[in-house]
C-alpha positions in Angstrom: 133.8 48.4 61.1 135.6 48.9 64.4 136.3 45.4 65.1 136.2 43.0 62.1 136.9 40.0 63.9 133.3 39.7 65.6 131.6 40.2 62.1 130.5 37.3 61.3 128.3 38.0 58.1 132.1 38.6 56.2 132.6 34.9 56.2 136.1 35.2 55.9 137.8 33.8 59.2 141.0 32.3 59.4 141.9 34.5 56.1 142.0 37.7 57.9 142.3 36.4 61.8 144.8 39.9 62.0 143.0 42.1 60.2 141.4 44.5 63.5 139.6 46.9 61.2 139.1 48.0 57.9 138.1 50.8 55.4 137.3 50.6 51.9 137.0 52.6 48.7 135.7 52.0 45.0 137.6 53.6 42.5 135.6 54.8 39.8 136.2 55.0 35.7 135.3 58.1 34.2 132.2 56.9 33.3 131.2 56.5 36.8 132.2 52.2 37.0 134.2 50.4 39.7 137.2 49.2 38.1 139.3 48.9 41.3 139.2 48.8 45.4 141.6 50.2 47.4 141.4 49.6 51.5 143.4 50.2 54.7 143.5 47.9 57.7 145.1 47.7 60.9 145.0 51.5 62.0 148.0 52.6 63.8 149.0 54.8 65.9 151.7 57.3 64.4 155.0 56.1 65.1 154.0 52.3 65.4 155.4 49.7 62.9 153.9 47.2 63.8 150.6 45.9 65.5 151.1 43.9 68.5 148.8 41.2 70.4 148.7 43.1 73.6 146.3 46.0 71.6 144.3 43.4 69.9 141.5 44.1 72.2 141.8 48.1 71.7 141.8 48.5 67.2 142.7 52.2 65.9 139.3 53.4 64.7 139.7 54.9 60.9 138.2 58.4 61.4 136.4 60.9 58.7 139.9 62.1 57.5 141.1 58.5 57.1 138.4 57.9 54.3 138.8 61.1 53.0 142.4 60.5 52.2 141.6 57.2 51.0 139.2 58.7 48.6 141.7 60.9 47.1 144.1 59.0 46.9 141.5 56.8 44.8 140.9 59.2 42.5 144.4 59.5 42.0 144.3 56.2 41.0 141.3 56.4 38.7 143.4 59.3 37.0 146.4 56.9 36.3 144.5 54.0 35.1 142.7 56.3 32.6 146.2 57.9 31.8 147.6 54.3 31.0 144.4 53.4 29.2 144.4 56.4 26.9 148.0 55.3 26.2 147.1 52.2 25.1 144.9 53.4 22.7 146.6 55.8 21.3 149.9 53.1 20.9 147.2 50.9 19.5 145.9 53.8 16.9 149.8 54.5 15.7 150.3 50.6 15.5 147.2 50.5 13.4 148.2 53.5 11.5 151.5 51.9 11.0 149.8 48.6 9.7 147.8 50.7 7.6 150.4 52.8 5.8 152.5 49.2 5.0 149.1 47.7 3.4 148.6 50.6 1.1 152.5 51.1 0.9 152.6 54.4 1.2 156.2 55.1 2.5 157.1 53.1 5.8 
């Protein structure tokens, strides 16, 4: 979207009435299921902080590199949620292991 402000079909007004332009970017499990969404808005030139009024009528169009980069860094992302996932499962296999052992009393 180049200008989200005159799409009306988002329904979302007031809520983003900054918000110039945005991209967006499913990030995928391994399984090939969106567990998250990371976006961008408000494309800047490099070097500005901050987005002022007086450019409101010119936004910063997100090129082909923009959602390329967004796209890695979302499997990046999909890689650290699986990391922290498998972590979790293997804490929750010792834990079980642990819960185990104590049952049967076999030395813990």
């Amino acid at each position: 979207m180049h200008d989200i402000r005159r799409e009306e079909d988002l329904g979302i007004g007031a809520v983003l009435s900054d918000t110039r332009n945005m991209i967006c970017c499913p990030v995928f499990d391994s399984k090939g299921n969106v567990i998250a969404v990371i976006n961008a808005t408000n494309k800047q030139d490099q070097g500005s902080a901050t987005f002022s009024e007086s450019d409101s009528s010119k936004p910063r169009e997100f090129l082909t590199n923009d959602i390329q980069a967004l796209q890695a860094l979302g499997t990046h992302v999909s890689v650290a949620l699986q990391n922290l996932e498998d972590m979790d499962d293997d804490n929750m296999s010792l834990a079980e292991t642990i819960k185990m052992l104590k049952e049967n009393k076999i030395g813990v």
